[in-house]
SERO-4910 file (N, C-alpha, C, O; in steps of 0.05 Angstrom, whole numbers):
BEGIN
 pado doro    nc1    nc2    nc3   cac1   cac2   cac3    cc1    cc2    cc3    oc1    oc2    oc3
  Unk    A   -715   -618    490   -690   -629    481   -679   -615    456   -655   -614    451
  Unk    A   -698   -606    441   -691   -597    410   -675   -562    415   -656   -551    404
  Unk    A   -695   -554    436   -685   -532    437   -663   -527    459   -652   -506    463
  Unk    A   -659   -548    471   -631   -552    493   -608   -552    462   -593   -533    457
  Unk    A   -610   -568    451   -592   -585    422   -594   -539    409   -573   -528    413
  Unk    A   -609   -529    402   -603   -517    386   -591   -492    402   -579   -474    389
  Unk    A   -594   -490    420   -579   -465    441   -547   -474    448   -529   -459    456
  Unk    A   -545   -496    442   -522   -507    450   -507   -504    421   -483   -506    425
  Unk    A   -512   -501    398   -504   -508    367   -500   -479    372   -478   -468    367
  Unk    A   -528   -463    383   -514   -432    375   -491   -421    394   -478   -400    392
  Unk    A   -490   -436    410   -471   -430    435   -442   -434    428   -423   -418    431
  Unk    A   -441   -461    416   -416   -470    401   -406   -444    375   -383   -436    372
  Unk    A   -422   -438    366   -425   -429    327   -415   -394    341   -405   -379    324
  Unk    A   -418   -385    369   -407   -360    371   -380   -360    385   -362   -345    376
  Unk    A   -377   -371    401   -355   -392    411   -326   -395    389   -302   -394    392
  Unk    A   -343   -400    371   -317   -409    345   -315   -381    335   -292   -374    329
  Unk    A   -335   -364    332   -340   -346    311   -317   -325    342   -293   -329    337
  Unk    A   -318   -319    349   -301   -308    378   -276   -317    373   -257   -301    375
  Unk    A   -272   -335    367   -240   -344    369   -227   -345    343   -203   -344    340
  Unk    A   -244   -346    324   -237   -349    295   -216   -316    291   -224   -295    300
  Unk    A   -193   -319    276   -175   -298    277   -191   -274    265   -207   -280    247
  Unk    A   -189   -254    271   -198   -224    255   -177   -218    232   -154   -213    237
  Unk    A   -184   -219    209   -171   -208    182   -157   -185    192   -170   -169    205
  Unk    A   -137   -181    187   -119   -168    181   -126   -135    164   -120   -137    140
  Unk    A   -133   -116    169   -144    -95    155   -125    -78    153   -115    -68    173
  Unk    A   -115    -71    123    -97    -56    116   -101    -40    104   -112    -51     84
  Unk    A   -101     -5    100   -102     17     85    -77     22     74    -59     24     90
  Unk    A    -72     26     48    -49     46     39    -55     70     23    -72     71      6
  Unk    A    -39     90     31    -45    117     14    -18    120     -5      5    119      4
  Unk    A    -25    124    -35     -8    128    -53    -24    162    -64    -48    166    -67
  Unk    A     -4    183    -68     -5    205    -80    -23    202   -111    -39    218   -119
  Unk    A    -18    185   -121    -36    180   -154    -33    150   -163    -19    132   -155
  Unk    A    -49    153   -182    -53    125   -184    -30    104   -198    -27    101   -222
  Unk    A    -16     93   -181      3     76   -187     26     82   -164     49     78   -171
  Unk    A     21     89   -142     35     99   -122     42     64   -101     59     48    -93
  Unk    A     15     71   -101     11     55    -77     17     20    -92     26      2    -78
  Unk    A     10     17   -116     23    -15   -131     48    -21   -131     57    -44   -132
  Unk    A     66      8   -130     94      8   -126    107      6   -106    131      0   -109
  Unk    A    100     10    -84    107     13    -56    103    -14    -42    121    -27    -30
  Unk    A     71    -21    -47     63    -39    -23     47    -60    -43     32    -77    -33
  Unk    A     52    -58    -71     34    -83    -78     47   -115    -88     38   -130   -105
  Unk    A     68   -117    -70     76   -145    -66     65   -151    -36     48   -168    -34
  Unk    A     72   -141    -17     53   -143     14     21   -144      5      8   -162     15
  Unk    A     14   -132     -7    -15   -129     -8    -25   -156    -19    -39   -170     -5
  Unk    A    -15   -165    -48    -17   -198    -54    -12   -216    -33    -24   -237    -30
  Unk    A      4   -210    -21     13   -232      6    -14   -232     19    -30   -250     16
  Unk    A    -20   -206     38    -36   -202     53    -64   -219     53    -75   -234     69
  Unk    A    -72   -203     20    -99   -215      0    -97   -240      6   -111   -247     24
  Unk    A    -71   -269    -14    -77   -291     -4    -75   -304      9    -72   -328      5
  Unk    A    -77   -286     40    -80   -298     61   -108   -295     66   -116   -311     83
  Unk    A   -124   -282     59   -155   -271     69   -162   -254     85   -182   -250     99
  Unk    A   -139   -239     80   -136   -208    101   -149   -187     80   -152   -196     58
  Unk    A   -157   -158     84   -170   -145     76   -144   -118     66   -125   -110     80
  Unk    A   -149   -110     45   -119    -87     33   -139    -70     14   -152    -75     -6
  Unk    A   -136    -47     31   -154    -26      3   -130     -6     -3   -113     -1     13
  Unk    A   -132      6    -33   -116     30    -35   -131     50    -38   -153     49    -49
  Unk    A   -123     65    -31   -132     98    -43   -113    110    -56    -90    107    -50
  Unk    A   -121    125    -78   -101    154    -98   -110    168    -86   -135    166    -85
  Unk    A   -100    187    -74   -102    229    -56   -116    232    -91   -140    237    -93
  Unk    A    -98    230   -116   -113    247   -128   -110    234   -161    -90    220   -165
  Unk    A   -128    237   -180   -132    224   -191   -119    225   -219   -133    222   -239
  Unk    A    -92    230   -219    -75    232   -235    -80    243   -264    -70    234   -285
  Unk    A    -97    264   -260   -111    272   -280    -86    289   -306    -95    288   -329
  Unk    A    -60    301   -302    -42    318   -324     -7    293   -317     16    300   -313
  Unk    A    -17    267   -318      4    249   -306      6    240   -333      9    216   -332
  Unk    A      7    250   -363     17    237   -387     21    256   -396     11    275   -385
  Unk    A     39    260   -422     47    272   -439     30    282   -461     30    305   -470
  Unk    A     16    263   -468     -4    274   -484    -36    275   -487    -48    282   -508
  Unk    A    -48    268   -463    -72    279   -454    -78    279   -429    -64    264   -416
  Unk    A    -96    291   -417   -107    306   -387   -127    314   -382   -142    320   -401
  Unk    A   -134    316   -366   -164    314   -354   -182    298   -350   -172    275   -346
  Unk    A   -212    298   -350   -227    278   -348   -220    255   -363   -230    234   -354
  Unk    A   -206    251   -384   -206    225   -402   -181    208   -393   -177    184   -395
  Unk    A   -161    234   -377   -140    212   -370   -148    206   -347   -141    183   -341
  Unk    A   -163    221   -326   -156    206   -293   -189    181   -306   -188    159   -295
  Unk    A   -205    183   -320   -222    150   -320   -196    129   -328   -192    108   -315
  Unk    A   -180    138   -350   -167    122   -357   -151    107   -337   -149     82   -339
  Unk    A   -136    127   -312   -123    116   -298   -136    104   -277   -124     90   -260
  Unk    A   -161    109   -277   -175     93   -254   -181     65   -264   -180     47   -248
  Unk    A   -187     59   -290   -182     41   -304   -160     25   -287   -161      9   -268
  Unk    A   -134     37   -304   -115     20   -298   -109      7   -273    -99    -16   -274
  Unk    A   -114     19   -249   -115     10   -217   -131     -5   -210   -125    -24   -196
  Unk    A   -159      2   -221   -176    -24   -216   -166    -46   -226   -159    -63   -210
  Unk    A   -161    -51   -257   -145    -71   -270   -123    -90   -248   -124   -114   -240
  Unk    A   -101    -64   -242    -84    -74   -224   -100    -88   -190    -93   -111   -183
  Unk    A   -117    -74   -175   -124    -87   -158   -140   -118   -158   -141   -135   -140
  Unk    A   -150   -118   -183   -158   -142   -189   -138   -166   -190   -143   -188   -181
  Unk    A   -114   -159   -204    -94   -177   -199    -82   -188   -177    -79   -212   -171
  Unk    A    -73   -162   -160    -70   -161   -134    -96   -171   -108    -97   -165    -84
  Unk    A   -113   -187   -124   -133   -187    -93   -152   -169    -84   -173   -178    -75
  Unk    A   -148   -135    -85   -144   -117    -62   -174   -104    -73   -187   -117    -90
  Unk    A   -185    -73    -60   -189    -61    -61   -178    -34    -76   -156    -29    -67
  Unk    A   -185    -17    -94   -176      4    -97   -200     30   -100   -221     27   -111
  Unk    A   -191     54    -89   -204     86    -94   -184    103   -102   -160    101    -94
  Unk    A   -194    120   -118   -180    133   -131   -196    170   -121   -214    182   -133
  Unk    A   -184    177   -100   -204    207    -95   -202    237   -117   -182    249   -125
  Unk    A   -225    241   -122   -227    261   -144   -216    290   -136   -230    310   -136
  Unk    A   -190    289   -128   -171    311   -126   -153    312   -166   -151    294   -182
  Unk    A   -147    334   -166   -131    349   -181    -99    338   -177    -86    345   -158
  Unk    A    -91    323   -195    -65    319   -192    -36    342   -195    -30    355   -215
  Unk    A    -24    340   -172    -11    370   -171    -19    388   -151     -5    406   -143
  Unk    A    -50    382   -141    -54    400   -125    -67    395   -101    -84    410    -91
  Unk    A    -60    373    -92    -66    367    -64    -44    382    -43    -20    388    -43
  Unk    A    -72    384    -18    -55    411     -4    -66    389     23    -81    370     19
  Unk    A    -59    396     40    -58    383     75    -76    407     83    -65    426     94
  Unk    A   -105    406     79   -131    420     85   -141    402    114   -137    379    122
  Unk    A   -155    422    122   -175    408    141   -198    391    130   -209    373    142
  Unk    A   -203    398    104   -220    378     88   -210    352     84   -219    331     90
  Unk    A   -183    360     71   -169    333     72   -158    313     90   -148    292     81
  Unk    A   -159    315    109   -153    305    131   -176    298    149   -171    292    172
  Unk    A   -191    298    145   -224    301    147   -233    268    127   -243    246    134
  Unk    A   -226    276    104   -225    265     87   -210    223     97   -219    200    101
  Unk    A   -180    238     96   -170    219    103   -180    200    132   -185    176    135
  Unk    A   -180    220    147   -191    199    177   -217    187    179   -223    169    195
  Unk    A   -233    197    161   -258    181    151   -257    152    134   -275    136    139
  Unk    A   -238    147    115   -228    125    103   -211    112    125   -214     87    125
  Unk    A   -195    119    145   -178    105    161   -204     87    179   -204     64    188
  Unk    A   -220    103    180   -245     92    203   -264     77    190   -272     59    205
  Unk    A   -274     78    166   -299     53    151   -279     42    149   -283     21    161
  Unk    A   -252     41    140   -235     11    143   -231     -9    147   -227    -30    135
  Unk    A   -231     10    187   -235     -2    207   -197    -17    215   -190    -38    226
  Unk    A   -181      5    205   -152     -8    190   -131    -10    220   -129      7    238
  Unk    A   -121    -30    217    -93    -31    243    -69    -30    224    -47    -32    233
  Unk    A    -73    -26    202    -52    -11    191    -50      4    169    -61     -4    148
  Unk    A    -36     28    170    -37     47    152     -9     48    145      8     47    163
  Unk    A     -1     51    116     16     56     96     21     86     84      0     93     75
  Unk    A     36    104     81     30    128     64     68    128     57     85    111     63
  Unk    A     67    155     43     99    164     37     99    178     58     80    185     72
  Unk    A    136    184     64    150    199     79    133    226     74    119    226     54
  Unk    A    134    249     90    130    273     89    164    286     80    169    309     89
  Unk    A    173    280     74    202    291     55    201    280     31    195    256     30
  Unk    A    205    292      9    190    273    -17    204    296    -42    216    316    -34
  Unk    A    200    291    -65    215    313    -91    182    317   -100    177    336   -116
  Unk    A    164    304    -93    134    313   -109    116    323    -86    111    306    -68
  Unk    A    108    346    -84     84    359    -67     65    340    -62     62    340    -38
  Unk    A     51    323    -73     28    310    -77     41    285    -53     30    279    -32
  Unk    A     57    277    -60     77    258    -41     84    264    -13     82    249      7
  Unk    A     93    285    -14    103    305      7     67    308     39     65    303     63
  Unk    A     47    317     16     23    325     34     11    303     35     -5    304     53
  Unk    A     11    277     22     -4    253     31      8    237     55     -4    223     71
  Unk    A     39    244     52     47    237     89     46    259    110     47    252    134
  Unk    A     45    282    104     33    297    117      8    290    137      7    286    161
  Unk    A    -18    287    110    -35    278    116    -41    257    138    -55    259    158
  Unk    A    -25    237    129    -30    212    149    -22    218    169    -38    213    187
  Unk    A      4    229    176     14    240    208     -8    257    219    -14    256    243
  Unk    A    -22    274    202    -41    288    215    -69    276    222    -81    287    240
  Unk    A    -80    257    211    -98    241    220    -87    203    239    -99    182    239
  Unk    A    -63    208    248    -56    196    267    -63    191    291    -68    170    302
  Unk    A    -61    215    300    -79    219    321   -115    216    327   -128    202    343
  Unk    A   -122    235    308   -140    247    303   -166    220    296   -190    223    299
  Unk    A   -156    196    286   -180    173    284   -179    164    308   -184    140    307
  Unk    A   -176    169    326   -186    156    353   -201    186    375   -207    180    398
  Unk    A   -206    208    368   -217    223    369   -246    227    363   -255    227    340
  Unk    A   -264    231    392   -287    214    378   -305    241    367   -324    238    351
  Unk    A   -300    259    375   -316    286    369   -299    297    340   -314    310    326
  Unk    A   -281    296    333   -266    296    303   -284    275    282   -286    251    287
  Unk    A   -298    288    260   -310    273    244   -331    251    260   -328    227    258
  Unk    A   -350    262    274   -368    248    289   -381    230    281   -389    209    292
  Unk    A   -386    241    252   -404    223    233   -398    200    237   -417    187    246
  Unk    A   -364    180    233   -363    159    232   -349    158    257   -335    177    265
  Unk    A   -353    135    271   -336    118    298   -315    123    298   -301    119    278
  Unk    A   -304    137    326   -274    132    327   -258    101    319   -271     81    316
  Unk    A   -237    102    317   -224     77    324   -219     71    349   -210     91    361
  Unk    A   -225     40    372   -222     45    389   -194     35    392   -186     33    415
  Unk    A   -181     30    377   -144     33    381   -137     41    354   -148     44    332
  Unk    A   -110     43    366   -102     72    345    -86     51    330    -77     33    344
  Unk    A    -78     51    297    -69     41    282    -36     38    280    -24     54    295
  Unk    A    -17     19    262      7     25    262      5     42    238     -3     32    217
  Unk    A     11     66    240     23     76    209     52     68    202     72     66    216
  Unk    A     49     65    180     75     54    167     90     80    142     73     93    131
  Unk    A    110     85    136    120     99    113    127     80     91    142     60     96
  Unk    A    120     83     70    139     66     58    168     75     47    176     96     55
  Unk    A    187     57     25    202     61     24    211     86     -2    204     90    -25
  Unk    A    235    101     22    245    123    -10    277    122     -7    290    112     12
  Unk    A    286    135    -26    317    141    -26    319    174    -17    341    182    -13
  Unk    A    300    190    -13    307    217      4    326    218     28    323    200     46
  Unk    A    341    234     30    366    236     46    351    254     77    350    249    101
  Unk    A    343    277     60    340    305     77    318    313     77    307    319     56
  Unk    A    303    317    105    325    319    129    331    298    141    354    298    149
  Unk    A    316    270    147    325    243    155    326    226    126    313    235    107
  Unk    A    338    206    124    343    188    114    322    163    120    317    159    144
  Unk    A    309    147    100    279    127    101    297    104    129    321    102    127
  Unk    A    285     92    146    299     79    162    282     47    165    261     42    178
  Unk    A    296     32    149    278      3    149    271     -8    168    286    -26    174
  Unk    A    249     -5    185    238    -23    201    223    -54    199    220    -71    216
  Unk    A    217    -55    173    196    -76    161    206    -83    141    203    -66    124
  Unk    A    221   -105    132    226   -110    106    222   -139     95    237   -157    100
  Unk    A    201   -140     79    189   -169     74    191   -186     41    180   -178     21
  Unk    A    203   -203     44    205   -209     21    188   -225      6    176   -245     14
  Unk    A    187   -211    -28    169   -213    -40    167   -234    -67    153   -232    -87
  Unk    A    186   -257    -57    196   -271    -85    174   -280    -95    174   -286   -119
  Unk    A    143   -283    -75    135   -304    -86    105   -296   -101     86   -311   -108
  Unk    A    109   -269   -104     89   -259   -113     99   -228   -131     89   -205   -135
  Unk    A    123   -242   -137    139   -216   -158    126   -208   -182    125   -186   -192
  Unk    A    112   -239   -193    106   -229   -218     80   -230   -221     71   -236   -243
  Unk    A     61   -222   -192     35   -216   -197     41   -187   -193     29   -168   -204
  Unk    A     58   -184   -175     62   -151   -171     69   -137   -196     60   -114   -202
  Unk    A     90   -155   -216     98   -148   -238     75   -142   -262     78   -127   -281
  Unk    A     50   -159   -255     31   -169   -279     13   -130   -269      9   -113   -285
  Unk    A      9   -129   -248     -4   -108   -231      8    -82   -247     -5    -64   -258
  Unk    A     28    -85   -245     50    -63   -254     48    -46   -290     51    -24   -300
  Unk    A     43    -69   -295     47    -69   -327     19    -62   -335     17    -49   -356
  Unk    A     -8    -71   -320    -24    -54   -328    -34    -34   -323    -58    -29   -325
  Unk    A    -10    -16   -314    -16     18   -307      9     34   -343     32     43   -343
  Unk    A     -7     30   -363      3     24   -387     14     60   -390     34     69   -400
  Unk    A     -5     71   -379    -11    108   -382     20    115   -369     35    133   -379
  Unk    A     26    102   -349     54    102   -327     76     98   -340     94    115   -344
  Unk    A     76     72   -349     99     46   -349    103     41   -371    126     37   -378
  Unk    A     85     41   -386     88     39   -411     92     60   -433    111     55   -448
  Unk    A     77     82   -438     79    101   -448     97    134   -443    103    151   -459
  Unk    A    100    131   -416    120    146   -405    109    163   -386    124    179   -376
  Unk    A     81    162   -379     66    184   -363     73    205   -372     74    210   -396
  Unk    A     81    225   -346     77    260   -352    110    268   -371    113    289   -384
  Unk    A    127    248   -368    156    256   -376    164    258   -404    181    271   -417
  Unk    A    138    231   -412    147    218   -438    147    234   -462    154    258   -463
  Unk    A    140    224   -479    137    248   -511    122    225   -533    122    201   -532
  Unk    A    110    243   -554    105    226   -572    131    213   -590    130    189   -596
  Unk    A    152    229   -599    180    208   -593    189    184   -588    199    168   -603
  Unk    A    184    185   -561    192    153   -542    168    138   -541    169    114   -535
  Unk    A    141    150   -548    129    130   -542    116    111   -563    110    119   -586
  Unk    A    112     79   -551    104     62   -570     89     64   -585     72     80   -577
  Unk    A     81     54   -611     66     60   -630     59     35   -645     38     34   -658
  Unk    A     74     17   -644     60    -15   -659     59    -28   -625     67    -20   -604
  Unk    A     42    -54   -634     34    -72   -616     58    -86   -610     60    -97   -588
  Unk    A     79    -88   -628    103    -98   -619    130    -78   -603    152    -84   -595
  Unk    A    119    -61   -603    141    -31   -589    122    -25   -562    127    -12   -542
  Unk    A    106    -37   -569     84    -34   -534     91    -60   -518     99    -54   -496
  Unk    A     91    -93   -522     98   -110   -518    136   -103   -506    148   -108   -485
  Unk    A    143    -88   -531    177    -86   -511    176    -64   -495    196    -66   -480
  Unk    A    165    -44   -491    160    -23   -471    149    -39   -444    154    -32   -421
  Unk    A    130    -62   -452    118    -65   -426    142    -82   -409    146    -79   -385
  Unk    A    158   -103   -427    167   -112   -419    195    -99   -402    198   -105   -378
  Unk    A    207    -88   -411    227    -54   -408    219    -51   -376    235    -54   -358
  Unk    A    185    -44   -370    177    -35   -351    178    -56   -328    183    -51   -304
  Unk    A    171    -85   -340    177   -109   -316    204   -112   -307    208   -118   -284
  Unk    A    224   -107   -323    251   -115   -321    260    -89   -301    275    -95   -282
  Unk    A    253    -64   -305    265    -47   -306    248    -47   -269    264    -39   -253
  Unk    A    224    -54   -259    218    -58   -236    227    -80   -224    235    -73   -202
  Unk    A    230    -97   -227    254   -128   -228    274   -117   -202    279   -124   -179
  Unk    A    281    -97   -220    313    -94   -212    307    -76   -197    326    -71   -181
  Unk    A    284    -59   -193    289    -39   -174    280    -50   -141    285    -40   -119
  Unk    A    264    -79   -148    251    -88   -117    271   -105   -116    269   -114    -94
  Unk    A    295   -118   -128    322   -129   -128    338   -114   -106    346   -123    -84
  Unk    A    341    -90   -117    354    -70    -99    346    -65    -75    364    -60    -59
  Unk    A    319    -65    -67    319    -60    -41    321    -85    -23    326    -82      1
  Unk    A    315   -113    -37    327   -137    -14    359   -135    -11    374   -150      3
  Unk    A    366   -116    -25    391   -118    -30    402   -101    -12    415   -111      6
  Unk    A    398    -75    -13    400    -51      4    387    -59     36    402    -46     49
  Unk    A    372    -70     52    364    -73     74    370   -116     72    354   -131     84
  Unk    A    391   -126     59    398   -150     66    395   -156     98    378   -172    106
  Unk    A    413   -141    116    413   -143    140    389   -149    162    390   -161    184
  Unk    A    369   -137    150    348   -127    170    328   -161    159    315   -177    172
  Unk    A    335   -162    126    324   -190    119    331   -212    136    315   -227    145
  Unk    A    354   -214    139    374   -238    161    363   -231    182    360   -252    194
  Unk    A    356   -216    193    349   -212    226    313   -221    227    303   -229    248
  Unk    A    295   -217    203    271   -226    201    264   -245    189    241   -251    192
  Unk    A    282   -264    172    279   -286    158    300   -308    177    294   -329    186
  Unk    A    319   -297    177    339   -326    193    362   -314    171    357   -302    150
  Unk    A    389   -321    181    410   -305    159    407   -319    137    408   -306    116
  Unk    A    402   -349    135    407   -369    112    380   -361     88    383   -356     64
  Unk    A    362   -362     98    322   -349     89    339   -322     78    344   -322     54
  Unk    A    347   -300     95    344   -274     90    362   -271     67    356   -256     48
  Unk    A    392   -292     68    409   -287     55    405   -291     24    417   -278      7
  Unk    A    384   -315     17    365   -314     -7    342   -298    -22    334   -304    -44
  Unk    A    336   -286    -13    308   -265    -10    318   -249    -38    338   -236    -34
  Unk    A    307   -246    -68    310   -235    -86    296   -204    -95    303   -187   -111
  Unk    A    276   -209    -79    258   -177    -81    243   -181    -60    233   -202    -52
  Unk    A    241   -145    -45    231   -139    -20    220   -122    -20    222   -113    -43
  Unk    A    206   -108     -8    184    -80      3    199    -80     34    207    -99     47
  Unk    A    199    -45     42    216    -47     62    192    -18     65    188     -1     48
  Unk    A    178    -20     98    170      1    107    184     15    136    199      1    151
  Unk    A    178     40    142    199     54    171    167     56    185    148     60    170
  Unk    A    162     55    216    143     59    231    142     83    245    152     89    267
  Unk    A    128     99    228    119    131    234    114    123    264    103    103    273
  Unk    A    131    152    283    123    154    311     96    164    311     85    143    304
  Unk    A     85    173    312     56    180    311     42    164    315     33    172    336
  Unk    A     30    142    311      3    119    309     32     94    338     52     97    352
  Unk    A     13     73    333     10     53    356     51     46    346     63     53    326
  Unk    A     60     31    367     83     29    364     82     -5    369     70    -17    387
  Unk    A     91    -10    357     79    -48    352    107    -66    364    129    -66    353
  Unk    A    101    -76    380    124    -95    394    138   -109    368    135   -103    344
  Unk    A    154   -129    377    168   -138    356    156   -165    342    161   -173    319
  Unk    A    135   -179    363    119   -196    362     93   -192    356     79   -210    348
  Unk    A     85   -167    359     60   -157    345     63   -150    313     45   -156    298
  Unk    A     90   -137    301    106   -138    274    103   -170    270     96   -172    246
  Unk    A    105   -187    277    102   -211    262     74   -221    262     65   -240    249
  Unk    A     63   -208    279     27   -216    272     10   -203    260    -14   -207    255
  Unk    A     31   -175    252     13   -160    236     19   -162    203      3   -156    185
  Unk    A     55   -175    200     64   -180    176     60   -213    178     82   -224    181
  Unk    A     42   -228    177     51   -259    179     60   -283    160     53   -305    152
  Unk    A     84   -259    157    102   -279    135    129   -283    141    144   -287    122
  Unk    A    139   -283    166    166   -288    181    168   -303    192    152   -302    211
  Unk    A    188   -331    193    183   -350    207    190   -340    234    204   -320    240
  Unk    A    173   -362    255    176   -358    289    195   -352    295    216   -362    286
  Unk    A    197   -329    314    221   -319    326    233   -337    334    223   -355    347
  Unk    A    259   -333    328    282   -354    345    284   -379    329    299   -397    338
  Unk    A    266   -384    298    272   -411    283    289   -407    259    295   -427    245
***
């Protein structure tokens, strides 16, 4: 009887464990460190407190990305700051020990890449457009279009398991014109986790605060109270820029929120669905983003 009772407990306990939903596994690729917090780290908080799984990767480790120091002391620094930020955000972060400036679309790298797409284990992938004003930007969507295919290939990088379905890659969002123009497929709004994205934001200090690669000793802060209004400069000044894009793709908000929902929506993340990887019904987009109310409510 005891062991009728305990075959039956384990019978039940796999039963549940079978039906119980699979987390949600999300990769994003950002060019250096603070790419990918800017793009996708209001979705990624969402994702996180839902109990879904969100790692980032940096292509490269933003090592000559400040004005006034480079090399080994700035890319620890900036790995610093990302971890900092993923901690806020929930998430995972890596930062790969490339040369900032000089990531190239190698067979290594892409090697590279479809190996992280696969310990993942990811149904969705994030990167930039392959049209971009920064090289580093430009070859990390490169990249991803080129290991699109290529993780469900089981003799490509043998070492680790193919995928046995192929992922959605996603682009995220840019203002590049040429040769296509960014085209919103996904646009989710982010009111309710603005200012963890914001908190995320502000501690990439090397970026946002200080001025990164553009800045000067000039502009940059120097008391604890000129750092406090720089940081703040930097929340306001991101504020308005995830303002703009619920703003700029309003429409596509009304068509995924309900017009009255969409027509409120104050800050958004808006991604386009690279042809290359799995092409996701319109109902699979709401099970893979699950933050849109039921179609048709």
């Amino acid at each position: 009887m005891f062991l009728f009772l305990m075959l039956g407990a384990d019978r039940a306990l796999r039963q549940a464990a079978a039906e119980e939903p699979r987390p949600i596994r999300v990769i994003v690729f950002g060019a250096h460190p603070d790419d990918c917090e800017i793009r996708a780290g209001g979705v990624a908080a969402m994702w996180a407190e839902q109990g879904h799984a969100v790692k980032f990767v940096s292509m490269t480790n933003g090592d000559i990305g400040h004005w006034g120091m480079a090399g080994g002391p700035l890319a620890q620094r900036r790995i610093g700051e990302v971890q900092r930020a993923a901690e806020i955000l929930g998430i995972t972060t890596e930062v790969l020990d490339i040369h900032d400036g000089e990531l190239m679309p190698t067979l290594e790298n892409r090697r590279t890449m479809t190996r992280l797409i696969r310990l993942w284990d990811a149904e969705i992938v994030i990167g930039h457009r392959p049209n971009d004003y920064h090289p580093d930007h430009r070859y990390t969507g490169v990249l991803m279009q080129d290991s699109a295919y290529m993780v469900a290939v089981p003799f490509f990088c043998p070492d680790v398991p193919p995928l046995k379905r192929n992922p959605v890659f996603l682009f995220s969002e840019d203002r590049f014109q040429t040769p296509n123009p960014f085209r919103a497929d996904v646009v989710v709004a982010i009111d309710g986790v603005i200012e963890k994205k914001l908190d995320a934001l502000a501690a990439i200090e090397s970026q946002f605060v200080e001025g990164g690669a553009l800045g000067s000793a000039e502009t940059a802060p120097k008391t604890p109270e000129e750092y406090e209004a720089a940081r703040q400069r930097a929340r306001e000044n991101f504020r308005r820029r995830f303002a703009a894009t619920a703003d700029r793709f309003r429409e596509k908000l009304m068509e995924l929120y309900g017009r009255e929902a969409g027509s409120r929506v104050q800050y958004a993340e808006a991604f386009e669905i690279c042809e290359y990887g799995r092409q996701p019904s319109r109902e699979e987009i709401r099970n893979l983003f699950p933050f849109f109310p039921p179609a048709g409510s």
